[in-house]
Backbone and ligand atoms as CSV (ligand in chain L), in Angstrom:
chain,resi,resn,atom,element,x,y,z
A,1,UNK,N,N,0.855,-1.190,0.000
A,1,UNK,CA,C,0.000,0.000,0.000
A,1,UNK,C,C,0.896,1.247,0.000
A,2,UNK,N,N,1.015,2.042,-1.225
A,2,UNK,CA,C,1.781,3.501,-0.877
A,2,UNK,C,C,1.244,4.255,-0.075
A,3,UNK,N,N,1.539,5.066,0.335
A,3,UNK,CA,C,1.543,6.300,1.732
A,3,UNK,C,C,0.684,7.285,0.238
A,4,UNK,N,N,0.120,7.461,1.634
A,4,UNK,CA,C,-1.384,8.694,0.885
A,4,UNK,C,C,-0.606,9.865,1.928
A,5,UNK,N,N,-0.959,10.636,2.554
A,5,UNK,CA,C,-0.112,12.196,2.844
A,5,UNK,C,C,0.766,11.956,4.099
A,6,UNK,N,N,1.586,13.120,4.374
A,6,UNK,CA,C,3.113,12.801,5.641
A,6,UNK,C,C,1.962,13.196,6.558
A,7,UNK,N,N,2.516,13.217,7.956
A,7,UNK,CA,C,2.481,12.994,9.429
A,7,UNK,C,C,1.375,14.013,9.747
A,8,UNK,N,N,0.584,13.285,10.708
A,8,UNK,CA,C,-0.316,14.926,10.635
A,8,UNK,C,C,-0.156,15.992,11.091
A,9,UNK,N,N,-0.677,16.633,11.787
A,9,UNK,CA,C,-0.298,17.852,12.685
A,9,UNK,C,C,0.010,17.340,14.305
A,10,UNK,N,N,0.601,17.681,15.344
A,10,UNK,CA,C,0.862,17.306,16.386
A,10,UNK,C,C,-0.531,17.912,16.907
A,11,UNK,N,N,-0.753,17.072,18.026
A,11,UNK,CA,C,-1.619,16.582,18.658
A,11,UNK,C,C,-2.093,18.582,19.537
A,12,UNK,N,N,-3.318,18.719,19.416
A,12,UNK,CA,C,-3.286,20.098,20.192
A,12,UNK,C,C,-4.109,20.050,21.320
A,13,UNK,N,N,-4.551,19.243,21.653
A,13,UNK,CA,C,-5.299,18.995,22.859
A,13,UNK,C,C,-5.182,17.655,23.532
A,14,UNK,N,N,-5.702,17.361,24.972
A,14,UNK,CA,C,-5.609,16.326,25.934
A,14,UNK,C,C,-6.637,15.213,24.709
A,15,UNK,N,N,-7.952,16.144,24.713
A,15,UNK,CA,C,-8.999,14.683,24.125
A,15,UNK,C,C,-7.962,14.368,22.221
A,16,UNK,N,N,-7.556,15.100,22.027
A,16,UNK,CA,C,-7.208,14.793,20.436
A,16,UNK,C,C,-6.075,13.487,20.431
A,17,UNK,N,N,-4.898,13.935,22.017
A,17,UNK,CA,C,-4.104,13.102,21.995
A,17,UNK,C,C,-4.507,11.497,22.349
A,18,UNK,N,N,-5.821,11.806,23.265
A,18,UNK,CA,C,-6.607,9.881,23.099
A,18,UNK,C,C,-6.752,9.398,22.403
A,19,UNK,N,N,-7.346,10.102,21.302
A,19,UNK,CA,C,-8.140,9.826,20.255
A,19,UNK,C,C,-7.023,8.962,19.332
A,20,UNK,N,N,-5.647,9.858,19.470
A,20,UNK,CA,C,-4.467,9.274,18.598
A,20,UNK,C,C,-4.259,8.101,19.035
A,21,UNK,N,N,-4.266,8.140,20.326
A,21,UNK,CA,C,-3.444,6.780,21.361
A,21,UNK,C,C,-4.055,5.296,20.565
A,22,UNK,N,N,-5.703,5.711,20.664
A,22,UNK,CA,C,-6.403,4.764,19.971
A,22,UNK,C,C,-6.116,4.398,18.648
A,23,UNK,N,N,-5.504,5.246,17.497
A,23,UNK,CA,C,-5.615,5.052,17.113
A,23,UNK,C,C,-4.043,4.328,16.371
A,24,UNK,N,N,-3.247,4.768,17.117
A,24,UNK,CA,C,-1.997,4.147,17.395
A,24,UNK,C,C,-2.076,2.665,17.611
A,25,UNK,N,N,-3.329,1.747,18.486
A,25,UNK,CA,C,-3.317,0.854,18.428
A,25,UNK,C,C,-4.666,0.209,17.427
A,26,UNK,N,N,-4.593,0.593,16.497
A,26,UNK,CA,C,-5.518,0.810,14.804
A,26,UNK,C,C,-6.789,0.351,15.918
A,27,UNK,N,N,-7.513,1.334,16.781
A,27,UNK,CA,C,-9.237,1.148,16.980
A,27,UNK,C,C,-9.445,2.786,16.556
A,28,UNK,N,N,-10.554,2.725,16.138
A,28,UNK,CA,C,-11.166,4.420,15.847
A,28,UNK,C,C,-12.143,4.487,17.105
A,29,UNK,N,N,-12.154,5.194,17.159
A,29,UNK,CA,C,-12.705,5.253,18.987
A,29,UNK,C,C,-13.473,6.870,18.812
A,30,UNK,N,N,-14.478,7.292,19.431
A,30,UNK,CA,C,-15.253,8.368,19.118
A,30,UNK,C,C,-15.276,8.725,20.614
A,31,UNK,N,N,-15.603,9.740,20.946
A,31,UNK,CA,C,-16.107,10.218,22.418
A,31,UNK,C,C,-17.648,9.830,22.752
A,32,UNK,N,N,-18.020,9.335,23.603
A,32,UNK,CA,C,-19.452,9.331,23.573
A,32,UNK,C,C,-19.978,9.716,25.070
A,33,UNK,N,N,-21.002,10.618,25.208
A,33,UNK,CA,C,-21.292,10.965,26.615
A,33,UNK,C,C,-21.902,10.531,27.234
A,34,UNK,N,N,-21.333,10.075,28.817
A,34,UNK,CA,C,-22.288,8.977,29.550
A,34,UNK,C,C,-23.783,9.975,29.958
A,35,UNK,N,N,-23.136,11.244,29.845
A,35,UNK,CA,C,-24.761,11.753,30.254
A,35,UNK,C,C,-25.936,11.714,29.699
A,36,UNK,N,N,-25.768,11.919,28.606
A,36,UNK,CA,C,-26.918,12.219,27.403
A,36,UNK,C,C,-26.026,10.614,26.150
A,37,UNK,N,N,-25.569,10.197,25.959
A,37,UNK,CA,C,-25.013,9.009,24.821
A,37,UNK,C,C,-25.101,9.481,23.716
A,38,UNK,N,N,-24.830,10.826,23.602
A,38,UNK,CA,C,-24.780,11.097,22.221
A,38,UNK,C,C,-23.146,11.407,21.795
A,39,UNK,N,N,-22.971,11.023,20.492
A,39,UNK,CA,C,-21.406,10.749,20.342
A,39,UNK,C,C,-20.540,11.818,19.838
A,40,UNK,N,N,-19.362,12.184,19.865
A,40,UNK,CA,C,-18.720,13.441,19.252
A,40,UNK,C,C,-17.471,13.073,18.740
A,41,UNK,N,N,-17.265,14.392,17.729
A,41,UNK,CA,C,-16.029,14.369,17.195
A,41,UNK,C,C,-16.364,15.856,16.361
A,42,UNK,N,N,-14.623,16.260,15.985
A,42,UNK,CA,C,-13.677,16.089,17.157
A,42,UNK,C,C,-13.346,16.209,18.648
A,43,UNK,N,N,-12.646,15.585,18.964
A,43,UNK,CA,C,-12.168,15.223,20.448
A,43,UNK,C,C,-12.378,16.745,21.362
A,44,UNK,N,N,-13.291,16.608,21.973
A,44,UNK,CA,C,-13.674,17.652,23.564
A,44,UNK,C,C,-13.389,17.488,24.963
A,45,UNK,N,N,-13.708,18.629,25.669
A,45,UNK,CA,C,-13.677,18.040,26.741
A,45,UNK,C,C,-15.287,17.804,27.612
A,46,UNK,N,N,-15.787,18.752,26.858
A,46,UNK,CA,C,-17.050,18.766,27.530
A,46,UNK,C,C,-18.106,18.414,25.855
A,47,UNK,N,N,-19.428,17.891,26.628
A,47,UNK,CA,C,-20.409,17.392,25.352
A,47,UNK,C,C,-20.895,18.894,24.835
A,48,UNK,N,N,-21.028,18.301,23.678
A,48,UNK,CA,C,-22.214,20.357,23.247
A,48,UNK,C,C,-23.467,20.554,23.219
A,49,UNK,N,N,-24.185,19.233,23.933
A,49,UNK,CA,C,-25.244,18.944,23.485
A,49,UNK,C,C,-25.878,19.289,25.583
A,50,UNK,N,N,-25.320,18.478,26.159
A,50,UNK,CA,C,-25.538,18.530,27.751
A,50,UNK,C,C,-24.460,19.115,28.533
A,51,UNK,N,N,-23.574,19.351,28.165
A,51,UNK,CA,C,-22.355,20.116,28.535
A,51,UNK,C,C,-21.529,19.002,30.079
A,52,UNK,N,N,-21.999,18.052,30.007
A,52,UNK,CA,C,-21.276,17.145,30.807
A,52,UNK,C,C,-19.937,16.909,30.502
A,53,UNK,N,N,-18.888,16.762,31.414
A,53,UNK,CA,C,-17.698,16.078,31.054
A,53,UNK,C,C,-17.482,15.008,31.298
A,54,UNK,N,N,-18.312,13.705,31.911
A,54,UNK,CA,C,-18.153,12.554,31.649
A,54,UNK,C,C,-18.086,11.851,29.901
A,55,UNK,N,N,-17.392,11.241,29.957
A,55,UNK,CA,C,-17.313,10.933,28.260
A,55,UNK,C,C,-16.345,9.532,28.437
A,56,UNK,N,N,-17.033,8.328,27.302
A,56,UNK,CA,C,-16.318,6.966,27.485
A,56,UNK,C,C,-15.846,6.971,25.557
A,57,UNK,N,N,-14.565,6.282,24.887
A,57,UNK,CA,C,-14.153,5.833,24.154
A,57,UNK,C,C,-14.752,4.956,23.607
A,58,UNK,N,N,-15.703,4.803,22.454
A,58,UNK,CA,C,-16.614,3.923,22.016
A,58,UNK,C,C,-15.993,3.568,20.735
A,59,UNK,N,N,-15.831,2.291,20.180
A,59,UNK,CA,C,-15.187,1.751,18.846
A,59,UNK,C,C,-16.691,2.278,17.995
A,60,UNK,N,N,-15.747,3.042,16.765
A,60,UNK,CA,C,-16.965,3.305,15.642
A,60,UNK,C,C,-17.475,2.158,14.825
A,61,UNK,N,N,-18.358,2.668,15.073
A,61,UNK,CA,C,-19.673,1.701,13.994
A,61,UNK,C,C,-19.130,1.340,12.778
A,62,UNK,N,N,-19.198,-0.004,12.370
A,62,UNK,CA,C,-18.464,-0.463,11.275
A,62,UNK,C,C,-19.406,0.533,9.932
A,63,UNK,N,N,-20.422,0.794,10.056
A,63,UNK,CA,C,-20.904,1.814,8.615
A,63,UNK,C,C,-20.742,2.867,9.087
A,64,UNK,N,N,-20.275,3.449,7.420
A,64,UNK,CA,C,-19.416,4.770,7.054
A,64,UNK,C,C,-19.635,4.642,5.416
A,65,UNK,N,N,-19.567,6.075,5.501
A,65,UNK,CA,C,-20.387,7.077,4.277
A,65,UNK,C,C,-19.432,7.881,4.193
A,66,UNK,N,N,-19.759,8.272,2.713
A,66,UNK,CA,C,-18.626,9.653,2.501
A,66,UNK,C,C,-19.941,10.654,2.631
A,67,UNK,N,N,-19.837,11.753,3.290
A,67,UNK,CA,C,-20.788,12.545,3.528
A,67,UNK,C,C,-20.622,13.746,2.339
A,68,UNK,N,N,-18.948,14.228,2.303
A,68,UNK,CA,C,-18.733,15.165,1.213
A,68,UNK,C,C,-17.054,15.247,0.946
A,69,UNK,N,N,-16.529,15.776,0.060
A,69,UNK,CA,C,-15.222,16.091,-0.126
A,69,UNK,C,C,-14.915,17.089,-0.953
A,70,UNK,N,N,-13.531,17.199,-0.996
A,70,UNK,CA,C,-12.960,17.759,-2.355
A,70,UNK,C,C,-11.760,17.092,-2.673
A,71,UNK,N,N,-11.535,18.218,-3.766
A,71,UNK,CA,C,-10.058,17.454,-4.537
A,71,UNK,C,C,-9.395,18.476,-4.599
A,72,UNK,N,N,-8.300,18.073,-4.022
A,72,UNK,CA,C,-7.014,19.055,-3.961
A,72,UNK,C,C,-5.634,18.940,-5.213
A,73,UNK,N,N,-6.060,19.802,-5.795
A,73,UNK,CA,C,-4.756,20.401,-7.275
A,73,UNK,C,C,-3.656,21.003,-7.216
A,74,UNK,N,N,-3.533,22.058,-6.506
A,74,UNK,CA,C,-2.464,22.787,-6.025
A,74,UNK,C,C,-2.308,22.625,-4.742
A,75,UNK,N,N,-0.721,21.825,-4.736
A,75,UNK,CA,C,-0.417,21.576,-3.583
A,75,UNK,C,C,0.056,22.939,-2.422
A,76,UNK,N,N,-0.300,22.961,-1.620
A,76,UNK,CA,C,-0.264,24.258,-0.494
A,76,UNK,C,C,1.300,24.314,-0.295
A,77,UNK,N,N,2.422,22.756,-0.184
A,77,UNK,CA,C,3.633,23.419,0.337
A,77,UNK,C,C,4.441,21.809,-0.811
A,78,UNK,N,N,5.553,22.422,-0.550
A,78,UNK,CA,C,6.450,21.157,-1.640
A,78,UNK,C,C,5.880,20.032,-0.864
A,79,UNK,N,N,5.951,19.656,0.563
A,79,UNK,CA,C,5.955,17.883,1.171
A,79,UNK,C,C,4.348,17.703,0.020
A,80,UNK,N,N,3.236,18.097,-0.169
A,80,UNK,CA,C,2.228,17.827,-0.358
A,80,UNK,C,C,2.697,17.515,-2.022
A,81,UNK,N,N,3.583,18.059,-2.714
A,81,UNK,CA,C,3.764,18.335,-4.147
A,81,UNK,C,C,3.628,16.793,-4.671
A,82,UNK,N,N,4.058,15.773,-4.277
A,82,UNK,CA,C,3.989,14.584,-4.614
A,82,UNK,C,C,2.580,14.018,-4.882
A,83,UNK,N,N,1.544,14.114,-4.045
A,83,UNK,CA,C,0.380,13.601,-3.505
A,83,UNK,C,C,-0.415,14.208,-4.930
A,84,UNK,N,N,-0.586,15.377,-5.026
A,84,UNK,CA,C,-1.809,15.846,-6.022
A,84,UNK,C,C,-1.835,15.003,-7.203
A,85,UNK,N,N,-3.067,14.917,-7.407
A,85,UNK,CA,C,-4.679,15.465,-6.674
A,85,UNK,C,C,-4.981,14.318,-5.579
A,86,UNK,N,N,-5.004,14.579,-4.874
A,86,UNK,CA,C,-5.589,14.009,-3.636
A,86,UNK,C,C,-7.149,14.818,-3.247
A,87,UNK,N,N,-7.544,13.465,-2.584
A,87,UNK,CA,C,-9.144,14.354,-1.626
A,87,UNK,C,C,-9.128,14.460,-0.509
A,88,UNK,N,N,-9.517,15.176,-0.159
A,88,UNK,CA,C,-9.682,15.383,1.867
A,88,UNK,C,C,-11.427,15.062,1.341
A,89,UNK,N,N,-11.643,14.291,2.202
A,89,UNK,CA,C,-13.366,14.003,2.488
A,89,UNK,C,C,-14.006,14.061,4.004
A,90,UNK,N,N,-15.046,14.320,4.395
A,90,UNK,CA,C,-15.688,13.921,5.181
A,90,UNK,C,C,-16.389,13.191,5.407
A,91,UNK,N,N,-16.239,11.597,6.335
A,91,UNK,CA,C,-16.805,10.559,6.197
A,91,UNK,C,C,-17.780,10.270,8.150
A,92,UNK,N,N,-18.799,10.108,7.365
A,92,UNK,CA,C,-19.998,10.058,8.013
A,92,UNK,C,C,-20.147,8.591,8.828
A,93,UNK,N,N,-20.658,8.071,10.263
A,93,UNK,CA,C,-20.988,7.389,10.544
A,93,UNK,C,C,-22.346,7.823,10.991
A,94,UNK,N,N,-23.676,7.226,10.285
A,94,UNK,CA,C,-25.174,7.670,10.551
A,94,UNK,C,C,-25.295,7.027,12.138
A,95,UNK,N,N,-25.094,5.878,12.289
A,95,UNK,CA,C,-25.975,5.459,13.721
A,95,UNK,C,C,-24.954,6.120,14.674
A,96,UNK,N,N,-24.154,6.557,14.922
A,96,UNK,CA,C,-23.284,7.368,15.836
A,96,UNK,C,C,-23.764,9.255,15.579
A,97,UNK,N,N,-24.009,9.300,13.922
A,97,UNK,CA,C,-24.111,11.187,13.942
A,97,UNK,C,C,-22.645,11.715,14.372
A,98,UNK,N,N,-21.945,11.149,13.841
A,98,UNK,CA,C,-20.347,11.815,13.787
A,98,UNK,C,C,-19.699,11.857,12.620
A,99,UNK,N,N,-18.964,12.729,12.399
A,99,UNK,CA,C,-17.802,12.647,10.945
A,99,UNK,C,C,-16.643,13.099,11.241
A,100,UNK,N,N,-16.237,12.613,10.523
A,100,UNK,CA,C,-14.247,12.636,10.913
A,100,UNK,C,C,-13.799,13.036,9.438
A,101,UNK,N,N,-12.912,13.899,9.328
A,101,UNK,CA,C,-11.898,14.265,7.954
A,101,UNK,C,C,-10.907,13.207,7.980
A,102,UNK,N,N,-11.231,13.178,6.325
A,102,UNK,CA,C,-9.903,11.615,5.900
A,102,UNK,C,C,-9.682,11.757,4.992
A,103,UNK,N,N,-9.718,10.587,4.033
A,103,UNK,CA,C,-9.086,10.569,2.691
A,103,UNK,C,C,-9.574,9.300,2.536
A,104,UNK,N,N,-9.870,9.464,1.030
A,104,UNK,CA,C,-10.375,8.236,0.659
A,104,UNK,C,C,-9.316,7.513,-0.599
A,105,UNK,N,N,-8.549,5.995,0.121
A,105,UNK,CA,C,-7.841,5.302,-0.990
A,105,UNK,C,C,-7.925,4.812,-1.772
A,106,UNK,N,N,-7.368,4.767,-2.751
A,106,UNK,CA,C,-7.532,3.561,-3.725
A,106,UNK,C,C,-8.566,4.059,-4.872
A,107,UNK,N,N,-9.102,5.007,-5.232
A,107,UNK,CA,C,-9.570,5.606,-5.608
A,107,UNK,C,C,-9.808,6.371,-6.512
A,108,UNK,N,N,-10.054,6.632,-7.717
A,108,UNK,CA,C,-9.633,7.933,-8.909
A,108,UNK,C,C,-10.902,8.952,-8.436
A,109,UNK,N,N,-10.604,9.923,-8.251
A,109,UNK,CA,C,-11.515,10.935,-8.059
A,109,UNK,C,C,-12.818,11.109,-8.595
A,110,UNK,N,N,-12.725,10.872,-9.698
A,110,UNK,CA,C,-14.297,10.827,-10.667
A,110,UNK,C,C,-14.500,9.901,-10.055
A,111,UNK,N,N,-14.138,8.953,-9.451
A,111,UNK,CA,C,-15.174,7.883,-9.095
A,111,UNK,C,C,-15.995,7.710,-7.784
A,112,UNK,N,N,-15.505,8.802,-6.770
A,112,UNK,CA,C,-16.023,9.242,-5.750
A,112,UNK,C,C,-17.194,9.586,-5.920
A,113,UNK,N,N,-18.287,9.471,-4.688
A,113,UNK,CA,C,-19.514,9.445,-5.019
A,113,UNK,C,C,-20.059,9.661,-3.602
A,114,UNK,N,N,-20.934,11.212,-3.296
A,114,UNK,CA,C,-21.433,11.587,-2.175
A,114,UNK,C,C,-21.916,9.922,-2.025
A,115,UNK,N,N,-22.387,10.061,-0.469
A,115,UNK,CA,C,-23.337,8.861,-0.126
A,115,UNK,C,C,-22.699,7.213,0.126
A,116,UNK,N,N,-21.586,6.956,-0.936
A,116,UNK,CA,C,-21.051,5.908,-1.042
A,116,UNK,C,C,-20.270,5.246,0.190
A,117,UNK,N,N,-20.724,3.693,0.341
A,117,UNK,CA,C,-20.292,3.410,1.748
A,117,UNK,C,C,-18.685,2.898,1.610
A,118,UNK,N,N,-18.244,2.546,2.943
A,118,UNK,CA,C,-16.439,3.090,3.112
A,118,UNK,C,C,-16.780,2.097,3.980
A,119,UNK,N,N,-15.049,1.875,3.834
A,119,UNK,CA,C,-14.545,0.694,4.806
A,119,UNK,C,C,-13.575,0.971,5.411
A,120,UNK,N,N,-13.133,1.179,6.684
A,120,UNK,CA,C,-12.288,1.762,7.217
A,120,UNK,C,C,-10.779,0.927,7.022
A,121,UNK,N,N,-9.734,1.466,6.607
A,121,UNK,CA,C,-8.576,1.343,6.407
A,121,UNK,C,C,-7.094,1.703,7.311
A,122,UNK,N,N,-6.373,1.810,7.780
A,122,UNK,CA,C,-5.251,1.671,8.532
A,122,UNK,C,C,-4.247,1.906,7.909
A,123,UNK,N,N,-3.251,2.833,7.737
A,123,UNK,CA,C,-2.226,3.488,6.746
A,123,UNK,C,C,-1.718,4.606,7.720
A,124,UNK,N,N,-0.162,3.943,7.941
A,124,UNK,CA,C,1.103,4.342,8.332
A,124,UNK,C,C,1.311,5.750,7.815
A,125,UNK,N,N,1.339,6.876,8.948
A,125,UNK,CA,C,2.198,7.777,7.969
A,125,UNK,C,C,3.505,8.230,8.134
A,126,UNK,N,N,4.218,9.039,8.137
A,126,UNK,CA,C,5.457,8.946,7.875
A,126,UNK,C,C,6.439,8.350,9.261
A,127,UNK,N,N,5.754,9.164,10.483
A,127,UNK,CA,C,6.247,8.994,11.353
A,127,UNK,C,C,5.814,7.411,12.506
A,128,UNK,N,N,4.932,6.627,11.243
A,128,UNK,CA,C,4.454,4.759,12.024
A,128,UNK,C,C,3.447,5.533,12.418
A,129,UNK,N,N,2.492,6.746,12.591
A,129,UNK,CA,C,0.844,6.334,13.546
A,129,UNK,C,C,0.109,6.427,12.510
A,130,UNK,N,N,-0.384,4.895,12.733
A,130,UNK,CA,C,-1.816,4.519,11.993
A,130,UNK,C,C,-2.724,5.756,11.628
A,131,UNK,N,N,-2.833,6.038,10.287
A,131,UNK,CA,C,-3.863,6.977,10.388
A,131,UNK,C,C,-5.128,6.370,9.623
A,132,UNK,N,N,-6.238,6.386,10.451
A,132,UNK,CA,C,-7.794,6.253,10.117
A,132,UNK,C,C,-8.134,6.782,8.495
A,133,UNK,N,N,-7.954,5.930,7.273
A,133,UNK,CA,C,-8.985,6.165,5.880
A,133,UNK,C,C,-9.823,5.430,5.751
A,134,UNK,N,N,-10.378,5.235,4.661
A,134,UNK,CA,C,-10.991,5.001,3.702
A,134,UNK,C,C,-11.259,4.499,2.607
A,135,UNK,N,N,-12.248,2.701,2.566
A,135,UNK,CA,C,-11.913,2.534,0.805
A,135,UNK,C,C,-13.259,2.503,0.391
A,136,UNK,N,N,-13.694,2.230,-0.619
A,136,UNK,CA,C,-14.719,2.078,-0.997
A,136,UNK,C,C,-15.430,0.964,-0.867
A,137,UNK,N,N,-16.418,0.498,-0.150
A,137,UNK,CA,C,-16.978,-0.828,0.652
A,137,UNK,C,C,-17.307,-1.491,-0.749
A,138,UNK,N,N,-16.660,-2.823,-1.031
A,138,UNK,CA,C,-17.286,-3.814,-1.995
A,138,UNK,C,C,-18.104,-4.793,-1.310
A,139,UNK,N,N,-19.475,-4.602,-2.155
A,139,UNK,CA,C,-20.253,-5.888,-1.857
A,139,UNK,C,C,-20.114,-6.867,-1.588
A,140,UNK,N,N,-19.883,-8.292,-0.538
A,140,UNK,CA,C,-19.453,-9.160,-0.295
A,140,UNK,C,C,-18.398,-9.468,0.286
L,1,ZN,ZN,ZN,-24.129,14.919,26.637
């Protein structure tokens, strides 16, 4: 599998750096609040919905949707110059009501398709942490 983009950004908060930990050991893990059980992302400290700070690490729901994306042409800095066209997407889990920014692999761009279901993927980036994508779910 080639490497889709370098390392992400360092970690800027306590909940973002869990979120990594998890995902360091390849689970995608969402915040979910014991007060109200409704689920979030990105990583908080408090819910936005009940404003509780109790919150448990819940493995995401194996269905996932691309909710929306784009396609990126001009690369912003040389490390990216390799990659174009690449997509940044936003991929949807309905029975949770969360979305997470990714990238979807394996992929030619025209063939992307709002709505289309995804299979979650596991891809090293530069620096070894698993980062959370995207392929396109085949039937069977
Ligand atoms: Zn809540």
């Amino acid at each position: 599998m080639t490497r889709y983009l370098p390392t992400p950004s360092p970690e800027a908060t306590h909940d973002a750096a869990v979120f990594w930990s998890w995902c360091r050991k390849r689970e995608l893990r969402f915040q979910q609040c014991v007060a109200c059980g409704r689920f979030r992302h990105p990583p908080m400290p408090f819910c936005p919905h009940c404003h509780s700070g109790d919150a448990q690490w819940m493995p995401a729901d194996g269905e996932a949707r691309l909710f929306s994306y784009t396609v990126v042409h001009h690369a912003v800095s040389e490390k990216l110059r390799p990659y174009v066209p690449y997509n940044i997407a936003i991929v949807e889990f309905p029975r949770l009501r969360v979305r997470l920014v990714s990238n979807i692999v394996g992929l030619p761009a025209d063939r992307l398709k709002i709505g289309m279901a995804l299979r979650l993927v596991w891809q090293e980036s530069d620096d070894g942490t698993p980062l959370p994508l995207f392929k396109e779910e085949t039937p069977g």
